[in-house]
N, C-alpha and C positions, 0 to 999 in steps of 0.2 A: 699016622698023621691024620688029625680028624680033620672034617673040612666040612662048614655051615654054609647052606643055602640062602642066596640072597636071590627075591623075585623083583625082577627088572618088570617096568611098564617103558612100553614105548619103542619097539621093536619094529622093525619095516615092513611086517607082516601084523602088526598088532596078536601076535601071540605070543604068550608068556615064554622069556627066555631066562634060563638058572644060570647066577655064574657064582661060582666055587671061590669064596675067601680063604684061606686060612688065616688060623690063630696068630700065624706072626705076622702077616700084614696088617692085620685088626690092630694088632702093638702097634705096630709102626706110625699106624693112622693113629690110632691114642693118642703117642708121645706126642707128634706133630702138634696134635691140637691142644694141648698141655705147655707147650713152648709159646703155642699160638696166643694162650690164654696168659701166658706171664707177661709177652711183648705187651700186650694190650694194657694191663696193670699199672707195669713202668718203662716201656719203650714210648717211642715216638712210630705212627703208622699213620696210613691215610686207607680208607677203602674208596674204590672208583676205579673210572678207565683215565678217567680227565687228571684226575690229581697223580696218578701213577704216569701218564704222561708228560706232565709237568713236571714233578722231580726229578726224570730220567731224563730230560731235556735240562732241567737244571745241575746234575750229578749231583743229587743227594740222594737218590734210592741205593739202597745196599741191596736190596732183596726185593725181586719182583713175583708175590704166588699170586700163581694161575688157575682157575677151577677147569677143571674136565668138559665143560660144557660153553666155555668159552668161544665165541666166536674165532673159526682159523685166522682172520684179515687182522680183528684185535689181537691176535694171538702171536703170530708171528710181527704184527708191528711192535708188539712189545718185547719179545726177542728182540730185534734188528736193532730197539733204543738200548735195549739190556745191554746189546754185546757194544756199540758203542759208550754209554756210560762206564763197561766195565763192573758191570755188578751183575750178582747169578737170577738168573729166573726157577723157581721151585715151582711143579705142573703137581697142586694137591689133587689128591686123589680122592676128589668128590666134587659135587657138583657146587652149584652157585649158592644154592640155600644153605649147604652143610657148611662151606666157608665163612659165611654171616654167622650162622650157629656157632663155629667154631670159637669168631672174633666178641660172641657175646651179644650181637646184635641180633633185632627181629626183621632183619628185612635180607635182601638176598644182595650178594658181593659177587662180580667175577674175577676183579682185581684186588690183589691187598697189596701195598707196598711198606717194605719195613725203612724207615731211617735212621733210627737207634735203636735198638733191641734191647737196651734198660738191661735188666739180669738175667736173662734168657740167653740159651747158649745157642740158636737156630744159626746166626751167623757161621757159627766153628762147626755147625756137623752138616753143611751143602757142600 
């Protein structure tokens, strides 16, 4: 099993911390953002905290992703809308920039929320 080095900045000590990817999370994180990139195409989505609060207070979010970096208070209050609207929360595994990247945009995302997913299959495999 190989496993590639990724160099973290930003550590409690400010010294450089190594944390071990493998190759098949790498996939995982791919597919994701390949799903992510078809919602965007011909789904219906909203990036924010405010719009993903609104549609989970309206029950139209189907799918609330989370970046890694997201504040706990936003974090858990969108859990706590999630599990009353009845729709799944996904905790992407990257931060706020990689999310915006992922959705095609230049600017940084903590929240994405999906309400139609268009031809992308992310709804059927959470």
């Amino acid at each position: 099993l190989k496993l590639q080095f990724l160099y973290l900045i930003g550590s409690r000590e400010h010294t450089p911390t190594l944390k071990m990817v493998s190759k098949k999370a790498k996939r995982g994180q791919e597919n994701i953002n390949q799903r992510l990139q078809l919602v965007v195409k011909s789904g219906k989505y909203s990036l924010g905290q405010r719009s993903a609060l609104g549609s989970l207070r309206g029950g139209k979010a189907k799918l609330v992703i989370v970046s890694n970096n997201c504040p706990a208070i936003l974090r858990s209050t969108l859990e706590y809308y999630a599990m009353l609207a009845k729709s799944s929360v996904l905790h992407y595994n990257g931060n706020n920039i990689d999310l915006g990247t992922a959705c095609g945009k230049t600017f940084r995302a903590h929240v994405m929320t999906i309400t139609e997913a268009g031809d992308s299959d992310i709804l059927g495999k959470i």
